[in-house]
DSSP file (Angstrom, degrees, kcal/mol; ACC not computed):
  #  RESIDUE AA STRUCTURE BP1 BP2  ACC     N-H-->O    O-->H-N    N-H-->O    O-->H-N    TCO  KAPPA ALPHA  PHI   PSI    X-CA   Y-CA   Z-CA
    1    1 A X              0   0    0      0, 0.0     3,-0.1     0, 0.0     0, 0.0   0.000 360.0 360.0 360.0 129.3  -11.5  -33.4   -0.4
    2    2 A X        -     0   0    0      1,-0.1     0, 0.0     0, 0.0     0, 0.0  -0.267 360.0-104.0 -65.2 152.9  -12.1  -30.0    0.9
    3    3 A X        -     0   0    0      1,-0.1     2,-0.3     0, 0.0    -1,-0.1  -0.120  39.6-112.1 -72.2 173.3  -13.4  -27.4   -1.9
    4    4 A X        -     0   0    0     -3,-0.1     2,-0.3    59,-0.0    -1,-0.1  -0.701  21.9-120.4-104.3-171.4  -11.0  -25.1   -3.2
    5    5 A X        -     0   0    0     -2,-0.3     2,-0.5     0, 0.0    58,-0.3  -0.737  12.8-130.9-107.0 166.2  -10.8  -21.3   -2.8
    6    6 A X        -     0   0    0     -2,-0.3    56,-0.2    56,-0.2    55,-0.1  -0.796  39.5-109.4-105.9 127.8  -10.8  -18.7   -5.4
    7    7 A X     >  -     0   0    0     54,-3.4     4,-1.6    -2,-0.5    -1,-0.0  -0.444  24.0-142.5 -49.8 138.9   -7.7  -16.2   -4.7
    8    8 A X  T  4 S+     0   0    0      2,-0.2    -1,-0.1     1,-0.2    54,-0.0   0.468 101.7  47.4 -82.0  -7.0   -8.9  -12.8   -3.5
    9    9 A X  T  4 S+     0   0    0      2,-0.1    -1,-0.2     3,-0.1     4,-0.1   0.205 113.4  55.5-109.4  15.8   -6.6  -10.6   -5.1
   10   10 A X  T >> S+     0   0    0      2,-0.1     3,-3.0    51,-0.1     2,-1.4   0.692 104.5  51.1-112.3 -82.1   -7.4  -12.8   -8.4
   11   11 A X  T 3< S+     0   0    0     -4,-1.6    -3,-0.1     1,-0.3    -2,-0.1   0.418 112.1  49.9 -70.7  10.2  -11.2  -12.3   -8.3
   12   12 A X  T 34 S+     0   0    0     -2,-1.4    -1,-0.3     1,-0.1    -2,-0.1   0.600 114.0  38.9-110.4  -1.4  -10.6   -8.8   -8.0
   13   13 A X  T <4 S+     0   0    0     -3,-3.0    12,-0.3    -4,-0.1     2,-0.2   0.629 112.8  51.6-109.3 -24.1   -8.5   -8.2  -10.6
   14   14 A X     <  -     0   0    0     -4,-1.4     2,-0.3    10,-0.1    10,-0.1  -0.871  52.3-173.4-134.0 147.1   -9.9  -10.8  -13.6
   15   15 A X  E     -A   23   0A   0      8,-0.6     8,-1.2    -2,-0.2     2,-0.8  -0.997  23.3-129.3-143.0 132.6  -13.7  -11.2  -15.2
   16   16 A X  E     -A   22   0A   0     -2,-0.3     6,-0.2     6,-0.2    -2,-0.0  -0.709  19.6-129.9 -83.5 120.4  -14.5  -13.8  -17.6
   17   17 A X    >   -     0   0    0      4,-1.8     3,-1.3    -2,-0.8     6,-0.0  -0.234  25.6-105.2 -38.3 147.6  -16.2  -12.9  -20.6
   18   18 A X  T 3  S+     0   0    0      1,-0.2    -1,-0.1     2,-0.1    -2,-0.0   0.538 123.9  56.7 -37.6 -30.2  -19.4  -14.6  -22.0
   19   19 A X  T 3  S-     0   0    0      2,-0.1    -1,-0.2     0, 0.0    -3,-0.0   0.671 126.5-103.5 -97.2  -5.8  -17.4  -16.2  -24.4
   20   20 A X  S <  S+     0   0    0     -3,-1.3     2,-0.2     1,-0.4    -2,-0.1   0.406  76.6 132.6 102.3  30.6  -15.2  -17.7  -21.6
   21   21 A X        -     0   0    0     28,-0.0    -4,-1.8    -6,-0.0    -1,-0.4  -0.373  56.1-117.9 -79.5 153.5  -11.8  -15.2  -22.1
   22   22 A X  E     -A   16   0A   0     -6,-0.2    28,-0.6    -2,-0.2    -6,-0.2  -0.942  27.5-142.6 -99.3 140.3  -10.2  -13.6  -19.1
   23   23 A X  E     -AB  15  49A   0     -8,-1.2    -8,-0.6    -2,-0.3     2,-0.2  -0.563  14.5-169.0 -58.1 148.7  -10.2  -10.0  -18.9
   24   24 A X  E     - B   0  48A   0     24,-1.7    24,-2.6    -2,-0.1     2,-0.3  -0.973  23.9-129.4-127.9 174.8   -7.7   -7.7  -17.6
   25   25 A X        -     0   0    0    -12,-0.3    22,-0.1    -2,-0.2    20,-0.1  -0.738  39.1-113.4-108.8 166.3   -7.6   -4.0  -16.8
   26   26 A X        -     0   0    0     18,-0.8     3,-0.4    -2,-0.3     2,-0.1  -0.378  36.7-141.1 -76.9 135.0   -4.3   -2.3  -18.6
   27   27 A X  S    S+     0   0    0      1,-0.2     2,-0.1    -2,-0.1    -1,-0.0  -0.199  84.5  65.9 -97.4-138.2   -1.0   -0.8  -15.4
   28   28 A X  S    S+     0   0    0     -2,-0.1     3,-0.3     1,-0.1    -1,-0.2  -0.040  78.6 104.3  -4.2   8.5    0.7    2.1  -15.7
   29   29 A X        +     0   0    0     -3,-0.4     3,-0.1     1,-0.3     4,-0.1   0.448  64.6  66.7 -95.4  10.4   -2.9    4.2  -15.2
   30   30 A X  S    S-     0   0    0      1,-0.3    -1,-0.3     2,-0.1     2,-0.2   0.943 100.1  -7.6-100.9 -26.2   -2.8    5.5  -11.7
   31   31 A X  S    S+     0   0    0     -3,-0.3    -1,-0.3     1,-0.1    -3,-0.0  -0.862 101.3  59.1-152.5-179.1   -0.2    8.0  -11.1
   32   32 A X    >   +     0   0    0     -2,-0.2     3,-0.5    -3,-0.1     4,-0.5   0.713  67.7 152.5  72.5  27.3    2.6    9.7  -12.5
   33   33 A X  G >   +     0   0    0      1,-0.2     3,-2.2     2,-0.2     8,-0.1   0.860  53.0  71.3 -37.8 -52.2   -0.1   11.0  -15.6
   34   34 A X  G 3  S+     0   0    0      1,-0.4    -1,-0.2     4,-0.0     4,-0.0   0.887  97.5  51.4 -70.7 -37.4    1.4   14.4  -16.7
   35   35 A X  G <  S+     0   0    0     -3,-0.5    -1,-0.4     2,-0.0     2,-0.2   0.668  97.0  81.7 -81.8  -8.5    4.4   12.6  -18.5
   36   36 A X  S <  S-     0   0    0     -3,-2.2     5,-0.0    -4,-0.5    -4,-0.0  -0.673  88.7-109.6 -93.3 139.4    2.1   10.1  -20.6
   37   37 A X     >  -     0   0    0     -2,-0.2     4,-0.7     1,-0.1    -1,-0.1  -0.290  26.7-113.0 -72.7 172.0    0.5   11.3  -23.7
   38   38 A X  H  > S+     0   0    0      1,-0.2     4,-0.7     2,-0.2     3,-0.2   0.780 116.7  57.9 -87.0 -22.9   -3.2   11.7  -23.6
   39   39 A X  H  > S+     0   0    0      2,-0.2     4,-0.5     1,-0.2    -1,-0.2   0.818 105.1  44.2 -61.2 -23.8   -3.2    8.6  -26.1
   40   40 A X  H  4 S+     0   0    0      2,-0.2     4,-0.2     1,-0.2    -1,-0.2   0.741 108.2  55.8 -72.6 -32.5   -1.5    6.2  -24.1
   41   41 A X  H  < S+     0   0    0     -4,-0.7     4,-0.3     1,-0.3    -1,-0.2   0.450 112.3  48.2-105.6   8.8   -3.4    7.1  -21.2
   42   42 A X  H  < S+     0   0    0     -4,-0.7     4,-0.5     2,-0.1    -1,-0.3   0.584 109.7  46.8 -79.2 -24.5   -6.5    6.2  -23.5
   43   43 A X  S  < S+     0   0    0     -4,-0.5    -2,-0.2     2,-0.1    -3,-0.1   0.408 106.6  59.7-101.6  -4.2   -5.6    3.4  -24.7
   44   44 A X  S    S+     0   0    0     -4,-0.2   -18,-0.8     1,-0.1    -3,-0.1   0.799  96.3  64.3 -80.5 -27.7   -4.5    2.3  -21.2
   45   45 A X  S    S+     0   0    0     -4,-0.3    -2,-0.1   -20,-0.1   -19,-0.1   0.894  86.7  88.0 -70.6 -49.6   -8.2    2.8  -19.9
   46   46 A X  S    S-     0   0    0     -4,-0.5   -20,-0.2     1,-0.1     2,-0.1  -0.051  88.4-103.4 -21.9 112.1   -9.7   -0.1  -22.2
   47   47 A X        -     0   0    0    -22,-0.1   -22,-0.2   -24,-0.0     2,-0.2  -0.283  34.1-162.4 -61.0 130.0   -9.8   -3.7  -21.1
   48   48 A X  E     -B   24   0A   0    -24,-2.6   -24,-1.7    -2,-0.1     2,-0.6  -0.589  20.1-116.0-117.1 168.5   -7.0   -6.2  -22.6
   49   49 A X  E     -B   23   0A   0    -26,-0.2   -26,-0.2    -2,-0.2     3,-0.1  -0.820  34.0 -99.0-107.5 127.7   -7.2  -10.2  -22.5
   50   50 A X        -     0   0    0    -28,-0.6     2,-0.2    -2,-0.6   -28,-0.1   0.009  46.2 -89.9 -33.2 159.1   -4.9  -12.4  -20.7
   51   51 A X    >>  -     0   0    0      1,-0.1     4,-1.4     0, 0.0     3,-1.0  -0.679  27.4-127.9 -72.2 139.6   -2.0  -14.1  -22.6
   52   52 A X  H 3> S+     0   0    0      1,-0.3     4,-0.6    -2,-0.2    -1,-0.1   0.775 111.1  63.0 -91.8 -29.6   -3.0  -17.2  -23.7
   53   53 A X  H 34 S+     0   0    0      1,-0.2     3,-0.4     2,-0.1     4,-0.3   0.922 112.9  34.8 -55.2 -43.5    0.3  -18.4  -21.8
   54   54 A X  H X> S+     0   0    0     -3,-1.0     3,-1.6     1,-0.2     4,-1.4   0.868  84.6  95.2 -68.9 -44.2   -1.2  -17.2  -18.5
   55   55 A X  H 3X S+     0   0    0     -4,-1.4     4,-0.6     1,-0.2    -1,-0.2   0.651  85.1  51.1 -33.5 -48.9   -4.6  -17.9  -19.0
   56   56 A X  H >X S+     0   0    0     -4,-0.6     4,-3.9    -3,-0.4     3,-1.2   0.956 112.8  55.3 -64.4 -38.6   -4.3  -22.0  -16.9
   57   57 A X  H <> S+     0   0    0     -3,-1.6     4,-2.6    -4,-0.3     5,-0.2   0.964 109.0  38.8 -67.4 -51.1   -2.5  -19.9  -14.0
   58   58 A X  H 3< S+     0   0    0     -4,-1.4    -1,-0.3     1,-0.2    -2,-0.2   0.434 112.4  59.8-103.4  21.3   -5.1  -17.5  -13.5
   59   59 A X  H <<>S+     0   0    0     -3,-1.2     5,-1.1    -4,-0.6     6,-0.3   0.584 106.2  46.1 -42.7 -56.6   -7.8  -20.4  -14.0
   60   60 A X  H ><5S+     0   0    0     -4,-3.9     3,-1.6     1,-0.3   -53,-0.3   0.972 114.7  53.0 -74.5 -42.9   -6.4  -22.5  -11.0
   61   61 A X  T 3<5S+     0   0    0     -4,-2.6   -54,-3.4    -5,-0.5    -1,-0.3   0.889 108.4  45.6 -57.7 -23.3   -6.4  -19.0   -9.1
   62   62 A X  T 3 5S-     0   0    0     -5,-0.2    -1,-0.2   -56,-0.2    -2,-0.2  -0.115 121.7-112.2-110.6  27.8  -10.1  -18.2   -9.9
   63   63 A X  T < 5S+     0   0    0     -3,-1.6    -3,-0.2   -58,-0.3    -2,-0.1   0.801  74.8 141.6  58.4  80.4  -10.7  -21.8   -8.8
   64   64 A X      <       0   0    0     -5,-1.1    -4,-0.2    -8,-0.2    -1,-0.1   0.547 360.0 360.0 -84.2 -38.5  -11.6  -22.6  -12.5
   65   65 A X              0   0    0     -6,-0.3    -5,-0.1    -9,-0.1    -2,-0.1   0.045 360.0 360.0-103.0 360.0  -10.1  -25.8  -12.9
């Protein structure tokens, strides 16, 4: 059985932690700025962790499983 591949728009998007959590980065941060407070768009910048719901899906994409 051939190996599998790791999605390319998955390994650019998600990083596994040391402790073995998925990272993700926060959307709304690229355009349309001036109407978002400067707190939102700070708390947008910060890196969030996948939903625990998601987490198998974007295993089998990052050829984890």
């Amino acid at each position: 059985m051939p190996k599998m591949k790791t999605n390319s728009s998955a390994k650019k998007r998600f990083s596994i932690t040391g402790s073995g959590k998925i990272k993700r980065k926060h959307a709304f941060k690229s355009h349309i700025l001036t109407k978002k407070s400067t707190k939102r768009k700070r708390n947008l910048t910060y890196f969030g962790e996948v939903h625990k719901a998601d987490t198998n899906n974007v295993k089998l994409q990052l050829a984890m499983k």
